[in-house]
VOMI-273867 format. One line per field, with one value per residue (C-alpha): x, y, z; residue in one letter. Coordinates in steps of 0.05 Angstrom, whole numbers, always signed. Example, Ala and Ser with C-alpha at 12.3 -4.5 7.8 and 13.67 -1.06 7.14 Angstrom:
BEGIN
east: c(+246,+273)
north: c(-90,-21)
up: c(+156,+143)
res: c(A,S)
END
This chain:
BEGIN
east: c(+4581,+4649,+4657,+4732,+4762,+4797,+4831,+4857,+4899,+4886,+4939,+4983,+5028,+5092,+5127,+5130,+5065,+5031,+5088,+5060,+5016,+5081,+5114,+5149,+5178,+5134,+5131,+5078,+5046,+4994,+4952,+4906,+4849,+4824,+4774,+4743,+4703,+4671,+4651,+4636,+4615,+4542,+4536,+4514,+4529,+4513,+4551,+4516,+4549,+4529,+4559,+4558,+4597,+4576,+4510,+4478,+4476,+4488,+4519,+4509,+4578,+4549,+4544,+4604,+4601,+4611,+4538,+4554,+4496,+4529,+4586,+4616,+4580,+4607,+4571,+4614,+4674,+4653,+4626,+4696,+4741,+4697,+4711,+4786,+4779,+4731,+4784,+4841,+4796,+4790,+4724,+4701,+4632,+4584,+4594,+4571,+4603,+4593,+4641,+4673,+4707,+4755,+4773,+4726,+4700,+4742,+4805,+4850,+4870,+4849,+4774,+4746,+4822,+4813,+4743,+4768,+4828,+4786,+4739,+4796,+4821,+4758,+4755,+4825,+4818,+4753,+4767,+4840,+4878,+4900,+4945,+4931,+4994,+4987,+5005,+4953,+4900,+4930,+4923,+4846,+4832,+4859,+4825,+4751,+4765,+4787,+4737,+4669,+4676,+4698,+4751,+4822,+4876,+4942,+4958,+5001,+4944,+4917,+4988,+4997,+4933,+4952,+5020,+5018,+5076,+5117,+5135,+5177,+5152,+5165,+5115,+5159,+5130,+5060,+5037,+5092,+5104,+5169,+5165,+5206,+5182,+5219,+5244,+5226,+5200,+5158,+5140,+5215,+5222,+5184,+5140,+5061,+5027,+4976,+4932,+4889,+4813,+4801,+4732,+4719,+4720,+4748,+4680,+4694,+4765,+4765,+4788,+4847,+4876,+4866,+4907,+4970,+4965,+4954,+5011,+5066,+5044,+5049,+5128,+5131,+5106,+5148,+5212,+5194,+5153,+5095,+5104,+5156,+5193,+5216,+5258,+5325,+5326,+5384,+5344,+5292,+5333,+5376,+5321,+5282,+5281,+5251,+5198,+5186,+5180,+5132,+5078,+5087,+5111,+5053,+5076,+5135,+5139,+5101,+5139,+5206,+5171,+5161,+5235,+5257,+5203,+5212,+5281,+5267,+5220,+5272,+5324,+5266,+5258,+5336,+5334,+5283,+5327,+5375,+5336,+5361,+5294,+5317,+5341,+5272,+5245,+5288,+5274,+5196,+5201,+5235,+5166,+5123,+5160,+5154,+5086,+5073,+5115,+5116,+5071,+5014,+4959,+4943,+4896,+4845,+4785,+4741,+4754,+4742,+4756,+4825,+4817,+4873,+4923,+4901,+4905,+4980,+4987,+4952,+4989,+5066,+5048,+5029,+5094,+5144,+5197,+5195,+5166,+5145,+5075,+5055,+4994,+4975,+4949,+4918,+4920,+4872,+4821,+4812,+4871,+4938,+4999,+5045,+5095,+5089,+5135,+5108,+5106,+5080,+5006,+4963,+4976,+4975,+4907,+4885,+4904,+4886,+4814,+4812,+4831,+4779,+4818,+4804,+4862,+4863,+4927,+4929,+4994,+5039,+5025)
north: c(-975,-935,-923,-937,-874,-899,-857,-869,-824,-812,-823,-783,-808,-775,-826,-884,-859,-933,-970,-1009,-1054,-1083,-1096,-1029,-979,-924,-873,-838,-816,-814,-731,-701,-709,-779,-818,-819,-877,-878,-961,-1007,-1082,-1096,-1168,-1185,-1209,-1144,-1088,-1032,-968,-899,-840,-776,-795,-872,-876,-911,-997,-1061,-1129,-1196,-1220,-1292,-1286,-1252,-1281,-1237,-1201,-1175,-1130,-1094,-1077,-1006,-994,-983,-1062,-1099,-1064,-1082,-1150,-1165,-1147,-1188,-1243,-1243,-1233,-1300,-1335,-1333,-1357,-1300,-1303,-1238,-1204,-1150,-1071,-998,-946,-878,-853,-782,-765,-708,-732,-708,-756,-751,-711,-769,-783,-853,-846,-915,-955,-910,-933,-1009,-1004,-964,-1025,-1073,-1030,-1027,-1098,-1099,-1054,-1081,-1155,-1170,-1113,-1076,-1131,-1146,-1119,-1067,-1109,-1152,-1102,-1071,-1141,-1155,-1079,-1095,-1160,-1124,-1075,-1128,-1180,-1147,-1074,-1104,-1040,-1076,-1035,-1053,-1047,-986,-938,-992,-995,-924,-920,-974,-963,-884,-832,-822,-897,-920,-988,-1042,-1089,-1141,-1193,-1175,-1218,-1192,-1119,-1098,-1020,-972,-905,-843,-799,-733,-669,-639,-575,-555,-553,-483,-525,-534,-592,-578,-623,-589,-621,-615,-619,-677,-755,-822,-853,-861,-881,-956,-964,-918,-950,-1024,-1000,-973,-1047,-1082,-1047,-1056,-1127,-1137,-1115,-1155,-1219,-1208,-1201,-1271,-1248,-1236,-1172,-1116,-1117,-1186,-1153,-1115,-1048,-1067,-1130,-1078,-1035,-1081,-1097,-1028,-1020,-1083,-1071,-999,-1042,-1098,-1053,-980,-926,-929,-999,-987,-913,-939,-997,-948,-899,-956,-971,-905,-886,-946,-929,-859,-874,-904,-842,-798,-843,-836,-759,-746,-792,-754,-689,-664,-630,-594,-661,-695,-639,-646,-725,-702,-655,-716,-761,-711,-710,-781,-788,-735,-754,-832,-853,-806,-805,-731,-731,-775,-788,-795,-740,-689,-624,-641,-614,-650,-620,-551,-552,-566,-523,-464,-500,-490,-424,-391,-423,-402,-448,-447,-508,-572,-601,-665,-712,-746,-810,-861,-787,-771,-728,-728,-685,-658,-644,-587,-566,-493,-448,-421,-357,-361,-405,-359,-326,-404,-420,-358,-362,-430,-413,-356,-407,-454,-508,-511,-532,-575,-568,-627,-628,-700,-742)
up: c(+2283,+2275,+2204,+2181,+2134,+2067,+2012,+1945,+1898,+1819,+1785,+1726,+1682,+1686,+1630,+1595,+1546,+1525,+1548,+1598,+1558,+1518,+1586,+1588,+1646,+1660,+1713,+1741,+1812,+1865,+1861,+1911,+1873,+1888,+1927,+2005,+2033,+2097,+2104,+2159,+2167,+2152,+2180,+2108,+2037,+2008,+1984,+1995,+1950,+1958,+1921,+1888,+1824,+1812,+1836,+1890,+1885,+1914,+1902,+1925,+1945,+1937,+1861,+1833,+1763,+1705,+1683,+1613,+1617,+1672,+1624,+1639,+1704,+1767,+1794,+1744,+1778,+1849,+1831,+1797,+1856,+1905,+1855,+1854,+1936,+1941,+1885,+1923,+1988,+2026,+2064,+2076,+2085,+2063,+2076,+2074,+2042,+2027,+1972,+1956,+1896,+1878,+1803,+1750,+1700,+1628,+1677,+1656,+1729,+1724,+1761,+1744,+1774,+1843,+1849,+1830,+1882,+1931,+1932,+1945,+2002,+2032,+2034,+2057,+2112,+2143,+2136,+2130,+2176,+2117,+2095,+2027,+1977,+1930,+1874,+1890,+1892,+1823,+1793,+1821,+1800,+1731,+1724,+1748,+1687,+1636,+1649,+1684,+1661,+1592,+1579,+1563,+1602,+1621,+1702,+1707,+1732,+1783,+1813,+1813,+1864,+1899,+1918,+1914,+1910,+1852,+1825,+1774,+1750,+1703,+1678,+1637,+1683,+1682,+1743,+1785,+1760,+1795,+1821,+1869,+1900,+1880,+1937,+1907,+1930,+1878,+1907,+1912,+1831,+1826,+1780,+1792,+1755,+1711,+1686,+1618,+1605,+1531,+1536,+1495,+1529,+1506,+1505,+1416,+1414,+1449,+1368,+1373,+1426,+1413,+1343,+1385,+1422,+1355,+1321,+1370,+1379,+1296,+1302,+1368,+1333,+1273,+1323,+1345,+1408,+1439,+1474,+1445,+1513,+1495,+1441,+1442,+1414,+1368,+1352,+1323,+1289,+1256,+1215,+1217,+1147,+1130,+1177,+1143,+1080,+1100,+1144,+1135,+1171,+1227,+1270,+1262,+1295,+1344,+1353,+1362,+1407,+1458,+1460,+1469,+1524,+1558,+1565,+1573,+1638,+1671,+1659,+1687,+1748,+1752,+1747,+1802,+1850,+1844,+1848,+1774,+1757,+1697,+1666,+1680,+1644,+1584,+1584,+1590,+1528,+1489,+1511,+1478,+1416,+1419,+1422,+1381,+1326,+1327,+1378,+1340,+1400,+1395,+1340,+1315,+1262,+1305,+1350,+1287,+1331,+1355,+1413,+1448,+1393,+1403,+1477,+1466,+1420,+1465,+1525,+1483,+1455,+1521,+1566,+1500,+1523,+1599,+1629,+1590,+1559,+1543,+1523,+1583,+1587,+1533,+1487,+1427,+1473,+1540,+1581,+1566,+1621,+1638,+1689,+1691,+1731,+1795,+1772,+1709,+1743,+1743,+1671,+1642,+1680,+1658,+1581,+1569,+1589,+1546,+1490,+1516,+1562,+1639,+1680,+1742,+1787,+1835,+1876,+1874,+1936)
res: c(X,X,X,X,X,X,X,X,X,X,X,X,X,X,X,X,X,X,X,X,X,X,X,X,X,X,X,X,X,X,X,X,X,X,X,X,X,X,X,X,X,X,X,X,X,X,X,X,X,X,X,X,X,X,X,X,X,X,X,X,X,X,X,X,X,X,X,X,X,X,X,X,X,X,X,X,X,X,X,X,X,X,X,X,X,X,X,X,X,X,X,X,X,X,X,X,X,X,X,X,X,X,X,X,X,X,X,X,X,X,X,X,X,X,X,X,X,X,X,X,X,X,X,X,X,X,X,X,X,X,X,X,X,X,X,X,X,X,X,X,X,X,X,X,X,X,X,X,X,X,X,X,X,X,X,X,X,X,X,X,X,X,X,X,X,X,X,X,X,X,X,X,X,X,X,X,X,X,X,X,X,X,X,X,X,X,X,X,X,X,X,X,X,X,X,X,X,X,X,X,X,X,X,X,X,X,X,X,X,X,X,X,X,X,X,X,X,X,X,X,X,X,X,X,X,X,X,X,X,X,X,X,X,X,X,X,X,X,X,X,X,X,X,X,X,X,X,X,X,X,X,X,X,X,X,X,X,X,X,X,X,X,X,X,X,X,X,X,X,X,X,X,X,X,X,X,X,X,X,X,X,X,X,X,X,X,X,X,X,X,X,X,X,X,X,X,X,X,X,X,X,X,X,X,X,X,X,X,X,X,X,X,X,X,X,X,X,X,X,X,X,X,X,X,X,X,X,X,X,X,X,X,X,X,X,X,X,X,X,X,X,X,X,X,X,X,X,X,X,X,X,X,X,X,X,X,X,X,X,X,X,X,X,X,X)
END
């Protein structure tokens, strides 16, 4: 039987640094670096899975109920988006597919929500015509991770594969997340992206980042809210101090970081519409800052090394003011970002691994 080709992007985050999870703007894009699958009908209720970077299984699409001892395995993630599929009453039947993946594991380019969406597209494509909406794969990805895989994300890297392209999004209704495609040429800025692997996962800092959710939540609730994009940012500061007073420093930073990168996502977007490079680049500095400085998702206890901060640091040192560097995705290990000029690639790629950091350079699609 003719085998039907089907390809997902990884994703990068290009702003909006743990904003979507308080109902935020962010933007970020589709890369080269994602996922192949070669399927076709089977004329059964099996999914049959065979690849290189998540193993070789198969699930029975007539028992799709969450197994908690299949927990963080790539099953959970297929069982759950054949789930939301038979939910909604879409009939659909078994498959074959060989899989192919471009995005190493720990590179930050959002491996495990490609594989999610890539599985909803598959189903998509052989079944329904390829009519199924992005948004509706993002939210049956997201719901596979949060309830099967048992990893709580919000949906901004689902989308990201879904929809591909460079998308500026806003997830104040999180069932309906609103988004627009930016028009914008990448390989005209005399920039290449570079995406920096630390060396070092996330697999010990689920605790980290369930504390950035917890403490913007504690200054949402204390606004009167549930989520911090419920609030004003003159409803925050007006009482700023107060908050300072009652929880420290930490939840609150983190609380203002959110309403200035939320903002600042959107002026990104805006600056890349209208093809002002150089001021996306000065908004993207800001964003580091921001994390950096109130955000604080570059170093953690239990990522003793710091590797994360020292690949900045190498990353800042080496580009002395040309350019930009960030940390890139949920932060504390796993990868850092940089636009580097053109002509300064091949000394960066070169320098970093002298310091220790392999880069990646995946090109926006």
């Amino acid at each position: 039987m003719e085998r039907t080709e089907i390809f997902v992007p990884g994703r990068t985050e290009l702003g909006g640094n743990h904003t979507d999870h308080q109902g935020g703007c962010v933007l970020a894009a589709g890369v080269s670096l994602g996922m192949t699958a070669l399927a076709a009908p089977n004329g059964t209720d099996t999914v049959n899975i065979r690849s290189r970077g998540f193993g070789e299984f198969s699930v029975d699409i007539g028992d799709t109920e969450p197994r908690p001892e299949e927990a963080g395995t790539s099953a959970a993630l297929i069982r759950g988006v054949c789930n939301s599929f038979i939910e909604s009453g879409n009939i659909f039947g078994g498959f074959d597919a060989d899989v192919e993946s471009e995005i190493p594991a720990g590179s930050g380019l959002s491996s495990s929500a490609a594989f999610e969406v890539l599985i909803g597209n598959i189903i998509s494509r052989l079944f329904f015509g390829g009519t199924v909406p992005p948004v509706a794969l993002a939210k049956m990805a997201q719901r596979a991770e949060n309830e099967y895989f048992c990893k709580p994300c919000g949906m901004m890297d689902q989308l990201i594969c879904a929809v591909g392209g460079v998308v500026s999004a806003d997830f104040a209704d999180p069932q309906a997340p609103q988004y627009r495609k930016i028009e914008y040429d990448f390989a005209k800025s005399g920039h290449a992206l570079a995406i920096i692997e630390c060396g070092v996962g996330h697999e010990n800092l689920t605790a980290d980042y369930a504390q950035i959710t917890k403490d913007m939540r504690l200054i949402a609730v204390d606004l009167g809210h549930e989520r911090l994009c419920e609030a004003t940012a003159a409803e925050f500061y007006s009482v700023f101090p107060l908050l300072r007073q009652k929880y420290g420093d930490r939840p609150v930073f983190r609380a203002m970081h959110f309403f200035e990168e939320t903002r600042r996502a959107a002026e990104e977007a805006n600056a890349l519409s209208a093809g002002n490079f150089e001021e996306f680049l000065r908004l993207y500095r800001e964003s580091a800052e921001s994390s950096e400085q109130y955000l604080q998702n570059i170093v953690s206890e239990n990522e003793p090394n710091h590797r994360l901060a020292n690949a900045i640091s190498a990353a800042r040192n080496i580009l002395s003011g040309a350019g930009a560097v960030r940390v890139h995705g949920g932060g504390f290990a796993g990868t850092a970002q940089a636009f580097v000029p053109e002509e300064m690639k091949q000394k960066f790629s070169k320098e970093m691994q002298s310091a220790g950091f392999s880069c990646l350079w995946p090109e926006i699609v």
